[in-house]
N, C-alpha and C positions, 0 to 999 in steps of 0.2 A: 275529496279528503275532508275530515270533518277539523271541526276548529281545534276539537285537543290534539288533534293528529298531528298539526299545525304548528299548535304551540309548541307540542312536546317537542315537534322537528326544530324548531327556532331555538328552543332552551339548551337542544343538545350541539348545536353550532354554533351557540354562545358558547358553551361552555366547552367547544374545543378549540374555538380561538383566543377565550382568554387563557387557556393552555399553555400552547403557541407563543401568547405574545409575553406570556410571565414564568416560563420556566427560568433556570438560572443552569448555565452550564457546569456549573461547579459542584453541581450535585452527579454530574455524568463522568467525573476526574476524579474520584476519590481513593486511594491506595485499597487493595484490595478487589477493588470493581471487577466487571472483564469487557471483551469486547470479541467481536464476533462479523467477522470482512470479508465479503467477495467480490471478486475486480477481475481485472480482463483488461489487456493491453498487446501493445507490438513495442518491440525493440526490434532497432535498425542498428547495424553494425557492417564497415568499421564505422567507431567514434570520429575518428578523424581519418581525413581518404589519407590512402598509402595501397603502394604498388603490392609488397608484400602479406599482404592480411587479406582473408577473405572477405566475401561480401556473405554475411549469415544473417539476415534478418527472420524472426521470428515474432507468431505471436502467441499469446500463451492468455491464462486461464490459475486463479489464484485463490488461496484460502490459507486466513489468520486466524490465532485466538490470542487477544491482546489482552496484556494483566498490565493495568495499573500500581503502580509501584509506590507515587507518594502522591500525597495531596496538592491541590492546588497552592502554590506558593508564589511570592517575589511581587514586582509591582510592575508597573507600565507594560511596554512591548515586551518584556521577559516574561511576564506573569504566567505558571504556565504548569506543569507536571510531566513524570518522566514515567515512560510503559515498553513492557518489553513484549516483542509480537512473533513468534513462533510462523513462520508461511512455508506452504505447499505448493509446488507452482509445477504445470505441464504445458510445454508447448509444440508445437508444429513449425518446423523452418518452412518458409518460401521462397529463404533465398540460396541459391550456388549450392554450396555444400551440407550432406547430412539430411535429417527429419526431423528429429527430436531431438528436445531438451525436456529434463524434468529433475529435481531437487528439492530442496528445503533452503532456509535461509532464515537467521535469527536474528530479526530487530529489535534496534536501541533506538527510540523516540521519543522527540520530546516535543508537547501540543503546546500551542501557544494560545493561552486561555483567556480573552479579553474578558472586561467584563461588558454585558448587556450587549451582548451578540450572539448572532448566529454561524457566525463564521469562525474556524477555530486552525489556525494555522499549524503544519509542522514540519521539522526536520530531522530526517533519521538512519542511522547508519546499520548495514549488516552485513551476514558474512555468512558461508554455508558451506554445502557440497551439490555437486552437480553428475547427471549423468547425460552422455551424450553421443551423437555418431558422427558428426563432420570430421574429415579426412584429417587421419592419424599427423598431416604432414605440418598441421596448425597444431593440435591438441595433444600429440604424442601417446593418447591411450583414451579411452570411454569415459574415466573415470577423474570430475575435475574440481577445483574450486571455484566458488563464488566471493568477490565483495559487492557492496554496494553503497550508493546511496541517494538518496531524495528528496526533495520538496513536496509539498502539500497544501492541498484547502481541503478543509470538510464543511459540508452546511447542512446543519441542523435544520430538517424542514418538520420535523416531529422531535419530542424532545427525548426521543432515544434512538433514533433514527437519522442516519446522516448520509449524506451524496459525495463523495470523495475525487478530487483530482490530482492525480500526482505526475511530478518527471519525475523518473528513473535514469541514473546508470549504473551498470553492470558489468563486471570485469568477472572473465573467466578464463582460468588456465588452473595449468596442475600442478604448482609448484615445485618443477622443476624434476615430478619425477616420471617423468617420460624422456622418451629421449628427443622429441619434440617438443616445445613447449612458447611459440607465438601466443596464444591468447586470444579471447576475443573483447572487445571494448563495445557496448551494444548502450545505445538509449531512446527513449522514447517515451512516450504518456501510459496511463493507468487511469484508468474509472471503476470506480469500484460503491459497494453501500455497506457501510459499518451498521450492527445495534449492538448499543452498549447497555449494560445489564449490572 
């Protein structure tokens, strides 16, 4: 390799870890922005053991497009901004009853924005529709709701680019308009990689 070969390679790994080491995440929170998530997890269900409730464990497979809503605001451990996150989600049961699930669900989030970090925390709630097959005698009909909600880290390893871990739980049933209607209580982890734009 010759010596500008060299340099040029050292100048361009300078200049992507002073990148790295001096973005500010506050440029990646700004009302308006978006964001753009794929993840993949298992939920195990029930929530809590009980004789009557099935055992539905699934694992499923997910995609967001998150709008930032307001600028980064507040101070300390609050400091932070609020985004709303539209998800698709399809999954595979592996356990007892049924095969699939699949739906949509509309999150309310809000990141917790320190400053001069890579880590950006958050907690978020939502709500949707569901479709599905486990035995009519939990579900009362195909066709169900979702709530939810979750914890999170992200880590910014490039400064639009982040690695995401979340717990999840999930309540699904059909409110009441079936003539069964148990539910299912389902939680478990989520790994996923946001870019936000």
């Amino acid at each position: 390799m010759s010596l500008c070969a060299l340099q040029a390679s050292a100048q361009t790994d300078s200049t992507n870890s002073f990148e790295l080491a001096n973005f500010t995440l506050d440029d990646r929170f700004h009302g308006g922005l978006h964001e753009v998530s794929l993840g993949a997890g298992a939920l195990f269900s029930p929530f809590i053991v009980a004789n009557s409730r099935p055992t539905v464990n699934y694992a499923f497979g997910n995609a967001q497009l998150g709008f930032m809503l307001t600028d980064v605001a507040g101070g300390g451990v609050l400091r932070g901004n609020f985004e709303l996150a539209p998800e698709f989600f399809g999954a595979g049961i592996f356990g007892s009853t049924g095969t699939y699930i699949t739906g949509g669900t509309l999150w309310f989030r809000y990141n917790f924005v320190p400053r001069e970090s890579r880590i950006v925390p958050y907690a978020q709630l939502g709500g949707g529709w569901v479709f599905m097959d486990i035995d009519h005698r939990y579900d009362g009909e195909n066709f169900n709701f979702n709530v939810d909600g979750a914890v999170g880290l992200r880590y910014f390893f490039k400064p639009q680019v982040s690695l995401n871990l979340e717990y999840r739980f999930q309540h699904i049933s059909n409110a009441n308009l079936g003539q069964h209607n148990l539910g299912l209580n389902a939680e478990g982890p989520v790994l996923g990689i946001s870019w936000l734009f």
